[in-house]
C-alpha positions in Angstrom: -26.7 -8.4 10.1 -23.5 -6.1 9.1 -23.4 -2.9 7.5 -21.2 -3.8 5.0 -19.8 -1.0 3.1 -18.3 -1.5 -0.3 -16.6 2.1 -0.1 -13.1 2.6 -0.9 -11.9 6.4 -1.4 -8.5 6.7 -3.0 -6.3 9.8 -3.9 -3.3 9.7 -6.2 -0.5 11.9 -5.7 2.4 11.9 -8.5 6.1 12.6 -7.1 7.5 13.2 -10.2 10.4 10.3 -10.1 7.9 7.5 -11.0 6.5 7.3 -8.3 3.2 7.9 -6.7 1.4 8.3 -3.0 -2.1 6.6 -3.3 -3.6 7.9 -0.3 -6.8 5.3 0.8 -9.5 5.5 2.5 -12.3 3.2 4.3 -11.9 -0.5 5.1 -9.6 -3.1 2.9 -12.1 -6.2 2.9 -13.4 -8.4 0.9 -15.4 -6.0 -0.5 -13.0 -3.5 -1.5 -9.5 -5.0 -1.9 -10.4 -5.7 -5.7 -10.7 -1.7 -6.1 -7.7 -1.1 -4.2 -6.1 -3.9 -5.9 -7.2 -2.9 -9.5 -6.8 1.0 -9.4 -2.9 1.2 -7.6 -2.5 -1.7 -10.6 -3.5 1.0 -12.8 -1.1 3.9 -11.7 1.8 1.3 -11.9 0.5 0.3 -15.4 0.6 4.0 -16.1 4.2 3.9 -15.6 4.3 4.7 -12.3 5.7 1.7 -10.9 7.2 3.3 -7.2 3.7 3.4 -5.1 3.6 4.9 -1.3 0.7 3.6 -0.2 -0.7 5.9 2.4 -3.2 4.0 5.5 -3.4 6.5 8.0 -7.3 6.7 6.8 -8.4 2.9 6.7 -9.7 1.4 9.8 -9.5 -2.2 9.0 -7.0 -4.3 6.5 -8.1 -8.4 6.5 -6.5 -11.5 4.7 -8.4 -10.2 1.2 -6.8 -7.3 1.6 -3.2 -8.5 2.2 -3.4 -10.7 -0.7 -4.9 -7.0 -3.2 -1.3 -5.9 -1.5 1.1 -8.7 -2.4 -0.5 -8.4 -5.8 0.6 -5.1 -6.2 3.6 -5.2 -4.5 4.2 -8.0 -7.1 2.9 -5.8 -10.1 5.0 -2.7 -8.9 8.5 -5.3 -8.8 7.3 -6.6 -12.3 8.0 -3.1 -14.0 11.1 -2.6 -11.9 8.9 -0.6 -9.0 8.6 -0.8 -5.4 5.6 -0.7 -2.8 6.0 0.8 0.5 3.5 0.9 3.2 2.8 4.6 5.5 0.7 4.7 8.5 -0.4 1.0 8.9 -3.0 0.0 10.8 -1.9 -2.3 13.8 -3.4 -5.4 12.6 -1.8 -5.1 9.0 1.3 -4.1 10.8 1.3 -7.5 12.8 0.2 -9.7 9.7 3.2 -8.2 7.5 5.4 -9.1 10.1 3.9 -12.1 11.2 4.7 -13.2 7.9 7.6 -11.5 6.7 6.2 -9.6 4.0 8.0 -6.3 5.4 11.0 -7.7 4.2 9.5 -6.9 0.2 7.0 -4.1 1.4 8.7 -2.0 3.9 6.6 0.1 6.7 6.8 3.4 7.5 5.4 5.2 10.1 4.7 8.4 8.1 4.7 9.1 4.5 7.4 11.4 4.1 9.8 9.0 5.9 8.7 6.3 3.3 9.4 8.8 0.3 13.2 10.0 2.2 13.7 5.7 2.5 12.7 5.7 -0.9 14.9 8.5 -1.7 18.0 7.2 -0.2 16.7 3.6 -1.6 17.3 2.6 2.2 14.9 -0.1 4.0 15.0 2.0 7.1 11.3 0.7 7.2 9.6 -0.4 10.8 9.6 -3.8 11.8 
């Protein structure tokens, strides 16, 4: 059998302009997307619809937790927001592409380049 963890760390940075960096860490899985999901939810709830979300520090991203993304990314548009994506793993990376999603969620390779894109409200995200 698995280890299966159900262990999802997650840091909140505010930037001041409505927006936030939700650093995460651990595995997006069926297991945890619903925390991922439910917490970034929160912060845009909070008012803080502009989220970075920062994946240098998760090893693995699957279908559950694309869909906890396109749920926020759909949350953050609702109150007039935005969700960009810093430091994705390689397989997200090739399932956002593969489908087209980085057209709405824009990649970056580091977080500061996603908060100057943001900045400049350019989409000078990686394909």
């Amino acid at each position: 059998m698995t280890d299966v963890t159900d262990t999802l760390d997650m840091t909140v940075q505010y930037t001041g302009d409505r927006g936030a960096v939700v650093a995460v860490t651990g595995d997006v899985d069926l297991h945890t997307a619903p925390t991922l999901r439910d917490r970034a939810r929160a912060v845009v709830e909070e008012g803080v619809p502009h989220l970075v979300l920062d994946l240098a520090q998760v090893g693995f991203v699957d279908s559950t937790g694309l869909s906890a993304l396109i749920n926020l990314l759909q949350a953050a548009q609702a109150a007039g927001g935005s969700l960009r994506l810093a430091a994705v793993p390689d397989r997200l990376t090739r399932m956002v592409t593969t489908t087209g999603i980085d057209q709405l969620m824009p990649l970056h390779t580091t977080v500061a380049e996603a908060l100057a894109a943001r900045a400049g409200r350019d989409t000078g995200g990686l394909p």
